[in-house]
C-alpha positions in Angstrom: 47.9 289.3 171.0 45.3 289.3 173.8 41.5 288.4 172.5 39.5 290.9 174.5 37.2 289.2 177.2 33.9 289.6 174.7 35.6 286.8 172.5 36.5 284.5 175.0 35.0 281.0 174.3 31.2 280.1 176.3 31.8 276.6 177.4 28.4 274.9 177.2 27.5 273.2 180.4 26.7 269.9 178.8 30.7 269.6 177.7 32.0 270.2 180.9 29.8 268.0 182.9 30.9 264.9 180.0 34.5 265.8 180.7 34.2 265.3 184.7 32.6 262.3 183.9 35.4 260.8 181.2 37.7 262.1 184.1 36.3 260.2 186.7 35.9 256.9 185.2 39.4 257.5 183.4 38.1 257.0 180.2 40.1 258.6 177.3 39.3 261.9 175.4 36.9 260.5 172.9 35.2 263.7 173.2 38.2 265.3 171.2 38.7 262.1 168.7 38.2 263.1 164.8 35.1 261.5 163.1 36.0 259.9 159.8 33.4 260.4 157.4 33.0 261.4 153.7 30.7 264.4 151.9 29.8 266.7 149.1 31.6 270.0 148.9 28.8 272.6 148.0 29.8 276.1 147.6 27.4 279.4 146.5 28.6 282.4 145.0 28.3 285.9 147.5 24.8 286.6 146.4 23.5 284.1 144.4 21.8 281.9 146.8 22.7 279.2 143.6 24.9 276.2 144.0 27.8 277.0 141.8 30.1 274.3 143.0 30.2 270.7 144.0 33.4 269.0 145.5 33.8 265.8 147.9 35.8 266.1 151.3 37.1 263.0 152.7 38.3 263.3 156.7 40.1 260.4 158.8 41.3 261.0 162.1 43.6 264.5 161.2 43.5 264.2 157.8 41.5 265.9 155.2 41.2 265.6 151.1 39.6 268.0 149.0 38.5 267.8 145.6 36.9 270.7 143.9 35.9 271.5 140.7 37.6 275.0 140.3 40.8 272.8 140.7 40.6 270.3 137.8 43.3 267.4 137.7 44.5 268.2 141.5 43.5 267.6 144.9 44.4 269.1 148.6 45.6 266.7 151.0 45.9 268.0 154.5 47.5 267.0 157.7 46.6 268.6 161.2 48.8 266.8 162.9 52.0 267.2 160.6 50.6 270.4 159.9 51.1 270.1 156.6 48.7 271.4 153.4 49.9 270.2 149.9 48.2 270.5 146.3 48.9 267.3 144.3 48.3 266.9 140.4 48.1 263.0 140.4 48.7 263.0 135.9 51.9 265.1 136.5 53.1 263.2 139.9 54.0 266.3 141.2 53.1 267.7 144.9 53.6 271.1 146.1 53.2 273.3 149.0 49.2 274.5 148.4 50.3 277.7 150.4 47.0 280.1 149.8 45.6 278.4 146.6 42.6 278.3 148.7 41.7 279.6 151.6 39.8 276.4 152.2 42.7 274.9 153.3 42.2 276.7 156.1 39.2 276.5 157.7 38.0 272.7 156.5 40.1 271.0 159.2 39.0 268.8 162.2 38.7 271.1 165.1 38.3 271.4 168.8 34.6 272.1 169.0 35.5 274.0 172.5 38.1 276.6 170.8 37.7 276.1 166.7 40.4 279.0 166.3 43.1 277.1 167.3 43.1 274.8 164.3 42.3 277.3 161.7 45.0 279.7 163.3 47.6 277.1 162.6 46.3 276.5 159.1 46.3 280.4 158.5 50.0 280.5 159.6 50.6 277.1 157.4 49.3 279.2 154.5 51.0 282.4 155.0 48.0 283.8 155.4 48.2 285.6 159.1 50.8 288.1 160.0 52.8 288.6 163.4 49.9 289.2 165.8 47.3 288.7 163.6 44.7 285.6 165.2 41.4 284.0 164.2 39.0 284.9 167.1 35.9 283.1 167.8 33.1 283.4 170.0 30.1 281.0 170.8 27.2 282.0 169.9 24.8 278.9 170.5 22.9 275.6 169.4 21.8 275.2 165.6 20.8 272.8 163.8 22.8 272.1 160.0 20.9 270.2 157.4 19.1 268.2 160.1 22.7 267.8 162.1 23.2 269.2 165.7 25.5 271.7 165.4 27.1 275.1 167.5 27.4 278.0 166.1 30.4 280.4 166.0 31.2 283.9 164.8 34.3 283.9 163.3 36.9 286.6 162.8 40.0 285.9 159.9 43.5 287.5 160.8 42.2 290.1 157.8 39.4 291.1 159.1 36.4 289.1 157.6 33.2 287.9 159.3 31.9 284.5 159.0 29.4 282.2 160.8 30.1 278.5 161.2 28.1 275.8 162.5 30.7 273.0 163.8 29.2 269.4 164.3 30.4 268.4 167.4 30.0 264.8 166.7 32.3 265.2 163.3 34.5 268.2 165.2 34.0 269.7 161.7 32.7 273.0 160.0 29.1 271.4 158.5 28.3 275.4 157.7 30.4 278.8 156.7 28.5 281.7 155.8 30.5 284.8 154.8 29.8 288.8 155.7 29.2 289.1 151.6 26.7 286.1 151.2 29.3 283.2 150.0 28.6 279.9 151.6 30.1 276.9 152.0 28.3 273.6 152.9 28.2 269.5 154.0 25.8 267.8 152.5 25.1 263.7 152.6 27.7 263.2 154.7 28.4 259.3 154.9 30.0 258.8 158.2 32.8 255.8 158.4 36.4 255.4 157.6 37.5 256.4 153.4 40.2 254.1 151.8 43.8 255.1 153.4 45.3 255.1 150.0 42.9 258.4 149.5 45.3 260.5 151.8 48.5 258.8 150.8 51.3 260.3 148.7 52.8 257.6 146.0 56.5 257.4 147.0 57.2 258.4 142.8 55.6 261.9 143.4 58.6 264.8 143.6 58.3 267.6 145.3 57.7 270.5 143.4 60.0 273.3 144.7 59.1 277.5 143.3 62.6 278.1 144.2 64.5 275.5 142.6 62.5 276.3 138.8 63.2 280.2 139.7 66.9 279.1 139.8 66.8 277.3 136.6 65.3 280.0 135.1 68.1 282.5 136.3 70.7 280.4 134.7 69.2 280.2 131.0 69.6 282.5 128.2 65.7 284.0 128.7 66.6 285.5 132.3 67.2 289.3 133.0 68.3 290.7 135.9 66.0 293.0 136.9 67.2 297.0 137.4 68.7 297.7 140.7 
């Protein structure tokens, strides 16, 4: 799908001008390197304008874990450069594909600060959640500031249709900010940058896979099942 020419990405100036000069001294991409930092997760209901929510996010490097209160006993670990999204329920020892459990998932993901899309395109298509042909698009829109961070800011368009505004620290390469269309927000707040524990984003080697499939199977083969009419 071709994004029409009003969508294509504004590359700031400033950005370029630091690339030619990591270029010429042949310095590595640090302008692309992951933060690692830890925050609160607060979400608002469309509307309310009230904090309804509180989680914690932890990032390192490519990897994200989510904890959120509408999600008691389980977590979200993610992994941008597996591409990989599971829910785990520590108690049972189970993990399982999160799929579109949350459409968090999604969009909470280190990205390039030059073309945020990408990364939440490949989560989307991670999820299930975008068709054939459907695509995030984003377009630039200009410096912010978020809770006394810098920050750009992006209107976003989902693979369904839905308007959002983000503001992406470029320093984190993170989404500090979502604002929905119908007044839902989404937010950072005392973000503590520096490395969290590894073991956070680690699955024990005891955990089994949990697999829809395989319990639909068992299911078939007991004395509950029944086919259903052709």
């Amino acid at each position: 799908m071709t994004v029409p020419n009003a969508w294509c990405l504004e590359r700031p100036i400033r950005f370029l001008l630091a690339l030619g000069i990591l270029a010429a001294l042949g310095l590595p991409g640090t302008l692309v390197a992951a933060q690692q930092f830890a925050a609160d997760l607060v979400g608002t209901g469309v509307g309310s304008g009230a904090a309804q929510s509180t989680g914690r996010i932890y990032v390192s490097n490519n990897k994200v874990r989510l904890e959120m209160p509408d999600f008691p006993g389980g977590l979200f670990l993610l992994d941008g450069s597996a591409h990989t999204a599971y829910f785990v329920k520590p108690a049972q020892r189970v993990v399982m594909d999160a799929k579109q459990s949350t459409w968090l998932t999604q969009i909470l993901v280190p990205v390039d600060t030059d073309d945020p899309c990408k990364e939440w395109q490949v989560m989307a298509e991670i999820a299930g959640a975008a068709d054939k042909g459907e695509q995030w698009r984003c377009k630039w829109l200009g410096p912010e500031s978020a809770r006394g961070r810098n920050a750009v800011k992006f209107l976003a368009i989902s693979p369904q249709g839905s308007r959002y505004d983000f503001l992406i620290d470029p320093q984190l390469r993170f989404a500090v900010s979502v604002r929905g269309e119908e007044g839902g927000t989404i937010d950072l707040d005392n973000v503590q940058e520096g490395p969290p524990p590894a073991s956070l984003f680690e699955i024990p080697a005891n955990f089994s896979k949990f697999d829809p499939h395989q319990l639909i199977d068992r299911i078939k083969q007991s004395d509950v099942w029944v086919e259903p009419p052709r």
